[in-house]
C-alpha positions in Angstrom: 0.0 0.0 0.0 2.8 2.3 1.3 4.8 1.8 -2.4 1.1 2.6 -4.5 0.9 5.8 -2.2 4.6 6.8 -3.3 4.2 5.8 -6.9 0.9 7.9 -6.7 2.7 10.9 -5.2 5.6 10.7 -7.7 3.3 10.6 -10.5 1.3 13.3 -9.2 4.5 15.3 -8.6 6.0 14.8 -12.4 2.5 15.7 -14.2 2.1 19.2 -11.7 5.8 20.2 -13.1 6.8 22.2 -16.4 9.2 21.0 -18.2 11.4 23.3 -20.0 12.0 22.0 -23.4 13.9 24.8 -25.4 17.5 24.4 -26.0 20.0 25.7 -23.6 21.8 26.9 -26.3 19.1 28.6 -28.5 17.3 31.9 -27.6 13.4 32.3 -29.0 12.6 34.5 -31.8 10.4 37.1 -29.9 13.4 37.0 -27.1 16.3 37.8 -29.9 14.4 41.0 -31.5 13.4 42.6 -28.5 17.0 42.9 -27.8 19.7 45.5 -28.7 22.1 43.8 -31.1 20.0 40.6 -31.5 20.2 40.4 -35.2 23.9 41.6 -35.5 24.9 38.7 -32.6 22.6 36.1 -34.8 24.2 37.0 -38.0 27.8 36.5 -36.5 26.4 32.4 -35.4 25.9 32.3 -39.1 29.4 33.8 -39.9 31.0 30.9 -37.4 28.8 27.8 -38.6 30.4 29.1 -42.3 33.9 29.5 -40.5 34.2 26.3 -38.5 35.6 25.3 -35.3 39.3 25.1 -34.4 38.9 21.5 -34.5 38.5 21.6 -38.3 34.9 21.1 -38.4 32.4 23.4 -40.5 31.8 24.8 -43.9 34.7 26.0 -44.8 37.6 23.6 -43.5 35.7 20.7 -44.5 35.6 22.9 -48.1 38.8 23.0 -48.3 39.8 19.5 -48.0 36.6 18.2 -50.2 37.4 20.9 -52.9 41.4 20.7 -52.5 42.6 17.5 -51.3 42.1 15.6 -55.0 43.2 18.8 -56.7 47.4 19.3 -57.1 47.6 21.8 -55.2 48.1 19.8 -51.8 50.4 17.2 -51.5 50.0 14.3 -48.8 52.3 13.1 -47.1 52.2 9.6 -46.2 49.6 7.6 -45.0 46.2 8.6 -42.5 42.7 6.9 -41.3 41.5 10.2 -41.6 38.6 10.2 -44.2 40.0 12.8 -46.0 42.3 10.5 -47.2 39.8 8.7 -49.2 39.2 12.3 -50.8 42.4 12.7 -51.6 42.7 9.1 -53.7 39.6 9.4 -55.7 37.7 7.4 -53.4 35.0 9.0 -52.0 33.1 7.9 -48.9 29.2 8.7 -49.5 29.2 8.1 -45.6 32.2 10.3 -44.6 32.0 12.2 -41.9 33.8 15.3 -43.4 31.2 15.2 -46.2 28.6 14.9 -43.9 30.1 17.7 -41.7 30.2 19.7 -44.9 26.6 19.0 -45.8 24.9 19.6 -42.3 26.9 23.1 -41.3 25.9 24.7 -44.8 22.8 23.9 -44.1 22.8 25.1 -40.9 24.2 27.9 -42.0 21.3 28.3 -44.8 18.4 28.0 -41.8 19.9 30.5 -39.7 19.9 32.9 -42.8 16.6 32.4 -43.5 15.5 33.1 -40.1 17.2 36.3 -40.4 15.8 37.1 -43.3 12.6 36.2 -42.3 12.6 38.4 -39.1 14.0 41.3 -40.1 12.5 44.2 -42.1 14.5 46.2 -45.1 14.7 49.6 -45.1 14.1 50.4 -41.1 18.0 51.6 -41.1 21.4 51.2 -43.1 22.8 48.9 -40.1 19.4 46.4 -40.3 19.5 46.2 -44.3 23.2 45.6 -44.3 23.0 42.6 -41.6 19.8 41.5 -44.1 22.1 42.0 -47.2 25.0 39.7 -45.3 22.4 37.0 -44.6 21.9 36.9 -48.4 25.4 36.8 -49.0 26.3 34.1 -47.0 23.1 32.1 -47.6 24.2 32.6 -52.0 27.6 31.4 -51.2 27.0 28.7 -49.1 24.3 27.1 -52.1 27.5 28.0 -54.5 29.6 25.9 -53.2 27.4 22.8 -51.9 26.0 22.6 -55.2 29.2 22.4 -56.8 30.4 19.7 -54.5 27.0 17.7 -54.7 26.2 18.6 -58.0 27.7 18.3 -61.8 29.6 21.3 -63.4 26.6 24.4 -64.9 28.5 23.5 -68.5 27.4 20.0 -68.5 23.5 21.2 -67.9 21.3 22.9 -66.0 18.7 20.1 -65.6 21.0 17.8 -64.0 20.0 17.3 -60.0 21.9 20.0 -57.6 21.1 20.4 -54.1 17.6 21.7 -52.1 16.7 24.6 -52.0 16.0 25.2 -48.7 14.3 28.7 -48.1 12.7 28.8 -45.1 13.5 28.0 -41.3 10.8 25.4 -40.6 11.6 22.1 -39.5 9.0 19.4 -41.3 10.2 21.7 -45.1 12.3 19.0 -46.4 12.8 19.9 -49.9 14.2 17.4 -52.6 16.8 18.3 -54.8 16.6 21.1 -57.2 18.2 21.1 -60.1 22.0 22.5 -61.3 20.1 25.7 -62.8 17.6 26.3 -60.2 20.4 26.0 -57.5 22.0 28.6 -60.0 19.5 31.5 -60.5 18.6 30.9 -57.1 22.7 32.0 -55.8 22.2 35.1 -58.7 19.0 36.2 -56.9 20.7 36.1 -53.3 23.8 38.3 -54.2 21.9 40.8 -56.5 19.3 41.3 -53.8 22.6 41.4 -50.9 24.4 43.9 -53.6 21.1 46.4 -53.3 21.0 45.8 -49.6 24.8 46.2 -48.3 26.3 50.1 -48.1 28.2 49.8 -45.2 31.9 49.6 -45.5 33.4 46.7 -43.4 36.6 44.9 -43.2 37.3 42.0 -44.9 36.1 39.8 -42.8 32.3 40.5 -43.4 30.1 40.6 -46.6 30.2 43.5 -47.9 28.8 45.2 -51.7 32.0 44.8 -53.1 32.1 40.9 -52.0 28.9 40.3 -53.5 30.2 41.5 -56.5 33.2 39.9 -56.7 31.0 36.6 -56.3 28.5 37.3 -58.7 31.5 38.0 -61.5 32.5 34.4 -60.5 29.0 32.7 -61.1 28.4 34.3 -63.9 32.0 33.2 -65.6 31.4 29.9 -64.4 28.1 29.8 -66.2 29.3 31.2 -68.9 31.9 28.5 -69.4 29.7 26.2 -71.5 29.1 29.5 -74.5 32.6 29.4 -74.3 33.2 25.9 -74.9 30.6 25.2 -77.7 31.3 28.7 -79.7 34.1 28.1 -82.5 37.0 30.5 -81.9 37.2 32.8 -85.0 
């Protein structure tokens, strides 16, 4: 009797408390707009899921050995159970962890930018549409380079399968893959609109005009490649 009381007490106990359920490491929506700097502190996360970890995790070190390690420009020496090693022999792992590592943080990456972009309104102040214009940026380069890891080169088509386009912030949109082209116009349409958006000048360690339009000069040569393979030099 004494153990049915204690059960019943427990039980009683459990379903009177609130769990909290939100992430110790995340901050609501409502929470990170009421506050001073909010949007600025959010759009710097982005920055660092882009930037990695000094453990060599994130976008961009996992970039760099994806994009470099099979190129000759890096040279290794010896022998490693690293799975970069499979990258660097032509053999790649469709369950390596750096892969995967590259795949998740750009995405990541993408959500946060669209909740920024989503949250914020243009044209409240020169600071707010700049921080709006580096979300673009970042969100256009990021679909740049995973869709020219998972995807075939723009001069071999543009109907061949790219990545999702992922453009909002909610978890059950699960997108399947777009294609080369739509991945494409898609990165065009983020820098033009970041290139109208950004006017403040910043070191080069941000987005900036000028970095969107150094980007969009390299998309646009890059899909201009296949005109200049099929046009007969005169």
């Amino acid at each position: 009797m004494k153990n049915i009381l204690l059960l019943l007490f427990i039980s009683l106990t459990l379903m009177s408390c609130e769990v909290e359920r939100f992430p110790y490491d995340s901050i609501a929506s409502e929470e990170l707009l009421s506050g001073e700097g909010g949007i600025a502190a959010a759009t710097l996360g982005n920055y660092a899921i882009l930037k990695g970890d000094a453990d060599g995790n994130g976008f961009a070190s996992q970039f760099h050995r994806i994009a470099e390690y099979p190129g000759d420009n890096v040279a290794l020496s010896g022998t490693t159970t690293d799975a970069l090693f499979f990258t660097y022999n032509y053999n790649n792992l469709a369950t390596s962890g750096r892969v995967n590592n590259f795949w998740t943080s750009g995405y990541q990456a993408i959500v946060g930018c669209n909740k920024m972009i989503a949250l914020t309104t243009e044209g409240e102040s020169e600071e707010t549409d700049q921080l709006i214009g580096e979300n673009y940026y970042l969100r256009a380069y990021a679909y740049f380079e995973l869709v020219n890891v998972f995807g075939r080169p723009y001069n071999q088509g543009r109907d061949n399968l790219g990545v999702p386009l992922k453009l909002s912030s909610q978890i059950d949109d699960l997108p399947d893959r777009n294609t080369v082209g739509e991945v494409y116009d898609q990165v065009l349409a983020d820098l033009l609109k970041a290139e109208s958006l950004m006017s403040v000048n910043k070191s080069n360690s941000y987005a900036t005009k000028e970095a969107a339009q150094a980007l969009l000069s390299r998309v646009c040569i890059w899909k201009k490649i296949k005109n200049l393979l099929i046009t007969p030099i005169k």
